[in-house]
C-alpha positions as a Python dict, from the first residue, in 0.01 Angstrom:
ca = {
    (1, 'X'): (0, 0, 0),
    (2, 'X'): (-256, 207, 160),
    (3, 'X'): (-454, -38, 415),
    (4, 'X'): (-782, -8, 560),
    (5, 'X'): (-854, 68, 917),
    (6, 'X'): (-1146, -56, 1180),
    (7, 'X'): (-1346, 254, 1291),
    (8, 'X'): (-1484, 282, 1638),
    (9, 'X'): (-1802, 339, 1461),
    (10, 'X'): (-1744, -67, 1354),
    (11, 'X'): (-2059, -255, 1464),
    (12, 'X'): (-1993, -589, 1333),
    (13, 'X'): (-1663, -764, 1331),
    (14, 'X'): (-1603, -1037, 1043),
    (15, 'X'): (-1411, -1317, 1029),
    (16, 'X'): (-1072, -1218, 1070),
    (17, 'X'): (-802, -1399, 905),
    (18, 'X'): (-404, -1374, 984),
    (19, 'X'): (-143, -1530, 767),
    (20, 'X'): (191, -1557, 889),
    (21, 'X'): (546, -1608, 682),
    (22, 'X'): (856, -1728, 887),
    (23, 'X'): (1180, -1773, 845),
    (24, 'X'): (1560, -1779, 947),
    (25, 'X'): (1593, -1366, 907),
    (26, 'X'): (1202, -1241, 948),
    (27, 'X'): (843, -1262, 1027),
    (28, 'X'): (566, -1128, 861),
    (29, 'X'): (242, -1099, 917),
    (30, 'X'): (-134, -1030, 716),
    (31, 'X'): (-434, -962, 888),
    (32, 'X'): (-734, -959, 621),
    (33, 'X'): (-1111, -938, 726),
    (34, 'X'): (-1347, -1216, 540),
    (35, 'X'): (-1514, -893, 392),
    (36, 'X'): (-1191, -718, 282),
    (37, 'X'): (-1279, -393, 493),
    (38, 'X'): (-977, -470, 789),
    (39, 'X'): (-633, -461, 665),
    (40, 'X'): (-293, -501, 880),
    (41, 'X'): (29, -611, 871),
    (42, 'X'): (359, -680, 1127),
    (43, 'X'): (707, -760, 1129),
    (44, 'X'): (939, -889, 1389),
    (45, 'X'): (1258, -1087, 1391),
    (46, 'X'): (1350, -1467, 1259),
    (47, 'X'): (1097, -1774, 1301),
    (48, 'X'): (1277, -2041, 1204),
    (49, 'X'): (1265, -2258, 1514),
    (50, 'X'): (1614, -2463, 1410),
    (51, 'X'): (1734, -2148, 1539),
    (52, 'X'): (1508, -2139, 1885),
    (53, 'X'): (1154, -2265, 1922),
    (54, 'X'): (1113, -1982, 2206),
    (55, 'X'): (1213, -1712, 1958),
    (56, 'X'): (971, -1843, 1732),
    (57, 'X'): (679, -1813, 1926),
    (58, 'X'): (788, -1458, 2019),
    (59, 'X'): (797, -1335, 1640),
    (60, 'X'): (481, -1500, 1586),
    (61, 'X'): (330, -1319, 1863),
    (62, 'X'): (501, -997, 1800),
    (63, 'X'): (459, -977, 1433),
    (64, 'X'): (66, -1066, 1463),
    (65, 'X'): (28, -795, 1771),
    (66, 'X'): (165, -538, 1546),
    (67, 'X'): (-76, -606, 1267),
    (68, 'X'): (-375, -640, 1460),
    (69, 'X'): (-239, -291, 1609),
    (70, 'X'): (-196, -165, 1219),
    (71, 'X'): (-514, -250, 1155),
    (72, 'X'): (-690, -26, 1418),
    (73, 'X'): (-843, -359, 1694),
    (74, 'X'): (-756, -394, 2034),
    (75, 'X'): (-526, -646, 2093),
    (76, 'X'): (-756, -898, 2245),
    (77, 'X'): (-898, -956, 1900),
    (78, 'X'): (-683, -1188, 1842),
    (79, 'X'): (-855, -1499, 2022),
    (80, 'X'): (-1116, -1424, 1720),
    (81, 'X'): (-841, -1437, 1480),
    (82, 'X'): (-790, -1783, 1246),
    (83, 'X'): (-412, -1784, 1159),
    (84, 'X'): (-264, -1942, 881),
    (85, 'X'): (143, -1996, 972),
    (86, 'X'): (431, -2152, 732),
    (87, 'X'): (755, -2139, 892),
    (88, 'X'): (1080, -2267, 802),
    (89, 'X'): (1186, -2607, 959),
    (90, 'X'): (886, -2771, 1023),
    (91, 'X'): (908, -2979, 766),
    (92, 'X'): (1111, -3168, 1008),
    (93, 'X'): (834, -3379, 1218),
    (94, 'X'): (946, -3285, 1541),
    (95, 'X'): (959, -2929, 1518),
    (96, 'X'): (648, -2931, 1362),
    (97, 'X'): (504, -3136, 1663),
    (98, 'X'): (650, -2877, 1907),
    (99, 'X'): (489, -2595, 1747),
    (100, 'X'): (160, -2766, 1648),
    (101, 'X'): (97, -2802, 2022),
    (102, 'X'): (201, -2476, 2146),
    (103, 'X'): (-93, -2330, 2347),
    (104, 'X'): (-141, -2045, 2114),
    (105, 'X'): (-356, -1729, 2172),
    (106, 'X'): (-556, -1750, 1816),
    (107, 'X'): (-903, -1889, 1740),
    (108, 'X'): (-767, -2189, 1538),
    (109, 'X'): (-435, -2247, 1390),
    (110, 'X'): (-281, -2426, 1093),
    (111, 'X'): (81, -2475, 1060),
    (112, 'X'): (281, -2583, 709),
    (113, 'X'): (594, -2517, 608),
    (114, 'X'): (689, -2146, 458),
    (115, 'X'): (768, -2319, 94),
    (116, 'X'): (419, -2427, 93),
    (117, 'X'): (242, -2088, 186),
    (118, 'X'): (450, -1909, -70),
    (119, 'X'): (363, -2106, -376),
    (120, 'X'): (1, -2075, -261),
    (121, 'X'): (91, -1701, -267),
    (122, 'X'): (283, -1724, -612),
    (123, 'X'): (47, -1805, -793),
    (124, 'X'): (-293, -1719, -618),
    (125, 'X'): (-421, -2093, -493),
    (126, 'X'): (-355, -2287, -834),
    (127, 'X'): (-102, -2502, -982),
    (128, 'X'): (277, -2354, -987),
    (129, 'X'): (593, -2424, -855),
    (130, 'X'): (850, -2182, -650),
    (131, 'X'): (1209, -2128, -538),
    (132, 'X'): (1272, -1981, -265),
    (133, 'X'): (1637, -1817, -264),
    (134, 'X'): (1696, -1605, 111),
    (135, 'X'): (1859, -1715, 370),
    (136, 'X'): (1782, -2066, 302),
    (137, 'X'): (1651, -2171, -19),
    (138, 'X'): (1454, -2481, -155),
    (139, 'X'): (1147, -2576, -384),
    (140, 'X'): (838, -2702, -445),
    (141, 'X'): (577, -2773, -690),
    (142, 'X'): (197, -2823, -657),
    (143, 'X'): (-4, -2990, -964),
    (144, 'X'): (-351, -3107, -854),
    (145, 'X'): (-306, -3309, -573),
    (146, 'X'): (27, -3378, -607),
    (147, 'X'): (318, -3202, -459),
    (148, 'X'): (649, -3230, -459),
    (149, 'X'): (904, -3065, -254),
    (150, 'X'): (1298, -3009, -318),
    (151, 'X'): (1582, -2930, -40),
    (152, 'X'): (1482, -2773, 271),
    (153, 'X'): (1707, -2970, 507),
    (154, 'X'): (1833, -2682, 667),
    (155, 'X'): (2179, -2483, 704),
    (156, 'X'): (2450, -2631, 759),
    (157, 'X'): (2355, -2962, 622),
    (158, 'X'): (2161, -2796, 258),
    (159, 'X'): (2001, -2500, 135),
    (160, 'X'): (2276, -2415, -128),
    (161, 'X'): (2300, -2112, -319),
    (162, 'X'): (2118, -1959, -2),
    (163, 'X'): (2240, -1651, 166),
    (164, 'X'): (2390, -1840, 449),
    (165, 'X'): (2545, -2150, 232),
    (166, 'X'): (2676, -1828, 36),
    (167, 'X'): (2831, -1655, 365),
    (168, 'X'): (2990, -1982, 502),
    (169, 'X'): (3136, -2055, 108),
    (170, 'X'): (3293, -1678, 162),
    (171, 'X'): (3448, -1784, 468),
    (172, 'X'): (3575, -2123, 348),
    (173, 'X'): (3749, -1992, 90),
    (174, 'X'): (3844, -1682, 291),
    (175, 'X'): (4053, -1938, 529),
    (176, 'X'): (4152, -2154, 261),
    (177, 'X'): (4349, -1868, 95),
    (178, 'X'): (4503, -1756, 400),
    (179, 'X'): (4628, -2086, 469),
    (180, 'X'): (4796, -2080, 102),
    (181, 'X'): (4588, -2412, 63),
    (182, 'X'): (4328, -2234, -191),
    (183, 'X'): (4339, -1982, -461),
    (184, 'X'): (4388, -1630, -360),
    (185, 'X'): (4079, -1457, -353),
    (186, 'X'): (3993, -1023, -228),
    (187, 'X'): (3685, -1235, -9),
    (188, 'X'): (3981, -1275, 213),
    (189, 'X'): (3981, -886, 341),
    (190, 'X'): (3623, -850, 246),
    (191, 'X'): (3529, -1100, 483),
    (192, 'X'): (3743, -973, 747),
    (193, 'X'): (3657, -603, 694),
    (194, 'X'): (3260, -716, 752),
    (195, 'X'): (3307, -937, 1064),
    (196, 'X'): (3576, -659, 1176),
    (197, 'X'): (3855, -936, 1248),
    (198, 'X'): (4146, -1147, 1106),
    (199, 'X'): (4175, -1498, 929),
    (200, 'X'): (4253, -1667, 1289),
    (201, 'X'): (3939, -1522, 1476),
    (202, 'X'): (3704, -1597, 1171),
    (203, 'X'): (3570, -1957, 1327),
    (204, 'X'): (3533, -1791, 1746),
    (205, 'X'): (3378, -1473, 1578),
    (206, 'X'): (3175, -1737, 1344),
    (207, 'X'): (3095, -2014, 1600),
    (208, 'X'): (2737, -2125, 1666),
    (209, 'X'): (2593, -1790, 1466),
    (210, 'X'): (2264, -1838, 1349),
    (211, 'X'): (2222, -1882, 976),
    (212, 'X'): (2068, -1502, 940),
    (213, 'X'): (2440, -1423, 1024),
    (214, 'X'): (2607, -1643, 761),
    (215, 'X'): (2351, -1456, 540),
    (216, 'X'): (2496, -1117, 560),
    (217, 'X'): (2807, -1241, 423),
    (218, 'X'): (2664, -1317, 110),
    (219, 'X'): (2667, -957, -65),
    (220, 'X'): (3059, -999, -74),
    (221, 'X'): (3044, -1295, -321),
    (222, 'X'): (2797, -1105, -546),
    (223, 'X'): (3017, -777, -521),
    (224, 'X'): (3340, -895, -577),
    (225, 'X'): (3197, -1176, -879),
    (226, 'X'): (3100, -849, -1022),
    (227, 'X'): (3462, -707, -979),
    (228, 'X'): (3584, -1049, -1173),
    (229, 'X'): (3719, -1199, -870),
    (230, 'X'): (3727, -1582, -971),
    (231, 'X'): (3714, -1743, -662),
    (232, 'X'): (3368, -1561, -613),
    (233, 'X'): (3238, -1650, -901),
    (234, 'X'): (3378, -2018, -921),
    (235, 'X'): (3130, -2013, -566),
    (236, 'X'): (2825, -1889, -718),
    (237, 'X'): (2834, -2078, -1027),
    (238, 'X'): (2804, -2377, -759),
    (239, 'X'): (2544, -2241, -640),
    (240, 'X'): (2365, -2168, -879),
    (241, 'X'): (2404, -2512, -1060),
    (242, 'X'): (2210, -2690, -796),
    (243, 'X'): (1942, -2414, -819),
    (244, 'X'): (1962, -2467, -1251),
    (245, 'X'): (1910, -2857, -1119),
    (246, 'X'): (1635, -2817, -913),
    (247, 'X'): (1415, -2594, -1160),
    (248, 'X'): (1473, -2866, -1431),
    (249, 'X'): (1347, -3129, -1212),
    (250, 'X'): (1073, -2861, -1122),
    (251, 'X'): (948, -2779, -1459),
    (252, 'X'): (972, -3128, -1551),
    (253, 'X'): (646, -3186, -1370),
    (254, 'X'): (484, -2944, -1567),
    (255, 'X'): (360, -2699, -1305),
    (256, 'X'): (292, -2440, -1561),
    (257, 'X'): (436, -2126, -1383),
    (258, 'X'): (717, -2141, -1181),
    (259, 'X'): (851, -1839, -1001),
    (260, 'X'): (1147, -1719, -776),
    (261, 'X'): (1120, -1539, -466),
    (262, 'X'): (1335, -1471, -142),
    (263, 'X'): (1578, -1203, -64),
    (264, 'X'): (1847, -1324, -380),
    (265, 'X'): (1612, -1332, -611),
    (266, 'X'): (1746, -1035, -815),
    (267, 'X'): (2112, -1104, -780),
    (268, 'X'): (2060, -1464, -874),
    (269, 'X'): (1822, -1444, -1149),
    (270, 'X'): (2069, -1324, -1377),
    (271, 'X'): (2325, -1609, -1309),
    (272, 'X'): (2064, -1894, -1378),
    (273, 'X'): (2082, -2081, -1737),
    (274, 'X'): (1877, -1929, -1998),
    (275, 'X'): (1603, -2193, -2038),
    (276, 'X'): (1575, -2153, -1658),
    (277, 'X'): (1487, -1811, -1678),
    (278, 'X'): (1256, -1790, -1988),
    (279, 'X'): (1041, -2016, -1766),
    (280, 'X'): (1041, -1773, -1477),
    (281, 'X'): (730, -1568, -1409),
    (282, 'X'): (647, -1311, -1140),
    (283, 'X'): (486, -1386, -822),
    (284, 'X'): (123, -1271, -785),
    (285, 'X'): (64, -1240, -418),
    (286, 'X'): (276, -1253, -93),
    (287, 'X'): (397, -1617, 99),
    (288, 'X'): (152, -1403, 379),
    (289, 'X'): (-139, -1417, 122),
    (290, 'X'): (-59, -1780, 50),
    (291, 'X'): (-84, -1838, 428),
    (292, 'X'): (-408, -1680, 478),
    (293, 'X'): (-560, -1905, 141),
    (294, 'X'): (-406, -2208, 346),
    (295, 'X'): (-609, -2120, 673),
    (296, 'X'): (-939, -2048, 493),
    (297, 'X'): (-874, -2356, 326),
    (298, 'X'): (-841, -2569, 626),
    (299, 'X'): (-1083, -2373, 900),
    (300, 'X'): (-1387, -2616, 769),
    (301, 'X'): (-1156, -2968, 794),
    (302, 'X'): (-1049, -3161, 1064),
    (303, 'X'): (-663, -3216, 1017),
    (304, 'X'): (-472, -2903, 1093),
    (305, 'X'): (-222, -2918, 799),
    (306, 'X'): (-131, -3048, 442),
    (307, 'X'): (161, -3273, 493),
    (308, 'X'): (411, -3228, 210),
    (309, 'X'): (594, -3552, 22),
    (310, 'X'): (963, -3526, -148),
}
């Protein structure tokens, strides 16, 4: 994508806009101009604040420094910047709290979760419905005013068929076979090989890892269900079952388009049911678009966020 720069020849600055996508592996960030004519984007690490509100803030912060750098300002534009964040976790009321009040550097800020700003994205401010499949995963559907959201409680405790409920399924039956309590399975060595340890050192080398870590794991089971190792694909037919459940209860609220999106999407598209997938459609813009609709949306109200119901 070929983005447009400020010029020092720039007389006028517009309404600048920054929407921000976070989550348990990455951060991204849009900066758009009300007029179209300033363009930038940024990346930095996770933003999940499960994980770390602290690291949060710093991806925020990094990833929207390096797009107001890409898009030619100085970097004390950003107090005239109106930012539009979805992150992962704060569906949960008191991490949403924490980072609602954080003394931010922006103009104004509006926080939702990452689910919401992507189906904004997905399907360009109407009605539609997403998964989101990465290293968490979960759903949502919007139809008129009424929303409805699916999962998103978090690893350990949910997002199957994500990249790190995929990793930690590796591992469990990794330990299970050595143990001669499970079915042999070649995610035994694999597993090993990748964490560069035995069977016994799995759990220290494992212990309080951050989901993005679990996550990386998750190739194996795709790699060796492709070599016809049964084990792996006994796991990702698990999986994938509660993501065939969840798009059924999805499309049963007639959202009209529903799309996938997240890091599996093309290794798990093809494992879905068949009636799943002839309902799938492509995404039209980016979870970062989606974020910038939400804080246009909300820069004329008074509440600071749209609250979303399961």
């Amino acid at each position: 994508m070929t983005l447009n720069k400020a010029t020092k020849t720039d007389t006028h600055t517009p309404d600048l806009f920054i929407g921000i996508d976070g989550g348990g592996s990455s951060c991204r960030a849009k900066l758009l101009s009300s007029d179209g004519a300033i363009t930038g984007c940024g990346f930095s690490g996770r933003a999940n604040p499960v994980h770390g509100v602290a690291k949060t803030i710093e991806s925020i912060i990094d990833c929207s420094q390096k797009a107001i750098k890409d898009a030619g300002l100085e970097q004390s534009a950003i107090r005239n910047i109106t930012a539009g964040i979805g992150l992962a976790g704060v569906n949960l009321p008191s991490l949403y709290e924490k980072i609602n009040h954080w003394q931010h550097p922006f103009k104004r800020m509006f926080l939702t979760t990452d689910l919401h700003i992507a189906c904004l994205g997905a399907h360009a401010k109407q009605d539609g419905s997403v998964i989101i499949a990465g290293t968490g995963s979960c759903g949502i559907s919007i139809v008129g005013s009424k929303i409805f959201s699916y999962g998103a409680h978090g690893f350990p405790w949910g997002d199957q068929c994500s990249g790190a409920w995929l990793g930690l399924q590796a591992i469990s039956v990794s330990l299970l076979a050595y143990d001669d309590l499970g079915p042999q399975t070649s995610l035994c060595d694999r597993v090993c090989d990748a964490l560069d340890t035995n069977p016994r050192e799995i759990a220290d080398k494992m212990s309080n890892q951050p989901s993005k870590e679990f996550a990386k794991l998750a190739r194996l089971v795709f790699e060796e269900a492709k070599n016809g190792d049964a084990v792996a694909i006994s796991v990702l037919e698990d999986g994938v079952g509660y993501l065939n459940k969840m798009a059924r209860k999805i499309m049963a609220t007639s959202p009209g388009r529903l799309s996938l999106i997240g890091g599996l999407r093309s290794e798990l598209r093809p494992w879905l049911a068949s009636d799943v997938q002839d309902y799938l459609v492509d995404p039209i813009e980016s979870p970062e678009d989606g974020a910038i609709y939400f804080a246009k949306s909300k820069a004329g109200q008074k509440t600071s966020v749209v609250q979303i119901q399961t």
